[in-house]
C-alpha positions in Angstrom: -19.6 -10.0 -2.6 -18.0 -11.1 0.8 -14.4 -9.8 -0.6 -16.2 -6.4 -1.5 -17.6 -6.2 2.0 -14.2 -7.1 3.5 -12.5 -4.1 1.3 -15.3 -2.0 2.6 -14.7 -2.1 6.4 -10.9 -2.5 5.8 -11.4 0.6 4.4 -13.7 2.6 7.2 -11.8 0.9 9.8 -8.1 3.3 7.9 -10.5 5.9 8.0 -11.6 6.2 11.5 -7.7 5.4 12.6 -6.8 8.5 10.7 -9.5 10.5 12.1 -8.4 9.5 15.6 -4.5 9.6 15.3 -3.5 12.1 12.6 -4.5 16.2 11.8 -6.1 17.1 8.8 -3.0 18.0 7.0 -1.5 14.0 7.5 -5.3 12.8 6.9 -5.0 14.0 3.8 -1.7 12.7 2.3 -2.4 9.3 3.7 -5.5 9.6 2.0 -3.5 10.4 -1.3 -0.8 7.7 -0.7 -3.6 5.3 -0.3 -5.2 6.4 -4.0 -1.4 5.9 -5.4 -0.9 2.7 -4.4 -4.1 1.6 -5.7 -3.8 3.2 -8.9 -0.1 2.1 -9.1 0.5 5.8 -10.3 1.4 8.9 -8.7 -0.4 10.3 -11.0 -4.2 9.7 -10.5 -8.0 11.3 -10.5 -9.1 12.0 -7.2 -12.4 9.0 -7.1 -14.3 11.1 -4.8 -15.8 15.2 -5.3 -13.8 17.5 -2.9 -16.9 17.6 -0.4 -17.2 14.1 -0.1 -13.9 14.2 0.7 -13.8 16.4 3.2 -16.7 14.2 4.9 -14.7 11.1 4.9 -11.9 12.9 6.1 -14.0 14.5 9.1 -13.2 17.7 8.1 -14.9 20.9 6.4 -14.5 21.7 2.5 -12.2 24.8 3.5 -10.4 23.0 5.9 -9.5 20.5 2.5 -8.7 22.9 0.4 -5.9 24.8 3.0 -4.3 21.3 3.3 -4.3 21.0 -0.7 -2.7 24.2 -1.2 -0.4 23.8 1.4 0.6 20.2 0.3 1.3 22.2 -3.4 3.4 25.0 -1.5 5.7 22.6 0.3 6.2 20.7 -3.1 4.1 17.6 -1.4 2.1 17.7 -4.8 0.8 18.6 -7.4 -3.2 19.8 -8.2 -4.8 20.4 -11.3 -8.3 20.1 -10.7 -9.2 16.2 -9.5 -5.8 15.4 -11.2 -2.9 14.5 -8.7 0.4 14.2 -8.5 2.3 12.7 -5.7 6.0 14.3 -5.7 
């Protein structure tokens, strides 16, 4: 329970440093690198809906899905629904 807790702030503490530090585009790719190295894929299922996303991210749904289909455009990667791939 203590180890969960730990994970837990570890986790809000990345959060708010990438809130502070980066712009939504780099949020959002750190927030995928993070998923890939947990997963050990770079291939994964996003854990979270899009919205909720955006909330953790501190930024709107719209503002989410630019930096998605930007990411896509410059060949960053790949999006098929919740599926991603890390290129």
């Amino acid at each position: 329970m203590i180890n969960n807790f730990g994970n837990q702030l570890i986790e809000a503490e990345k959060n708010q440093l990438r809130r502070d530090l980066l712009d939504a585009k780099a949020r959002l790719m750190a927030y995928l690198r993070d998923c890939a190295v947990e997963s050990g894929q770079i291939e994964f299922e996003l854990p979270l809906k899009k919205k909720e996303l955006a909330n953790i991210l501190g930024i709107t749904p719209e503002t989410l899905s630019r930096q998605f289909k930007q990411l896509a455009a410059e060949g960053q990667i790949i999006v098929n629904k919740r599926q991603i791939t890390i290129c």
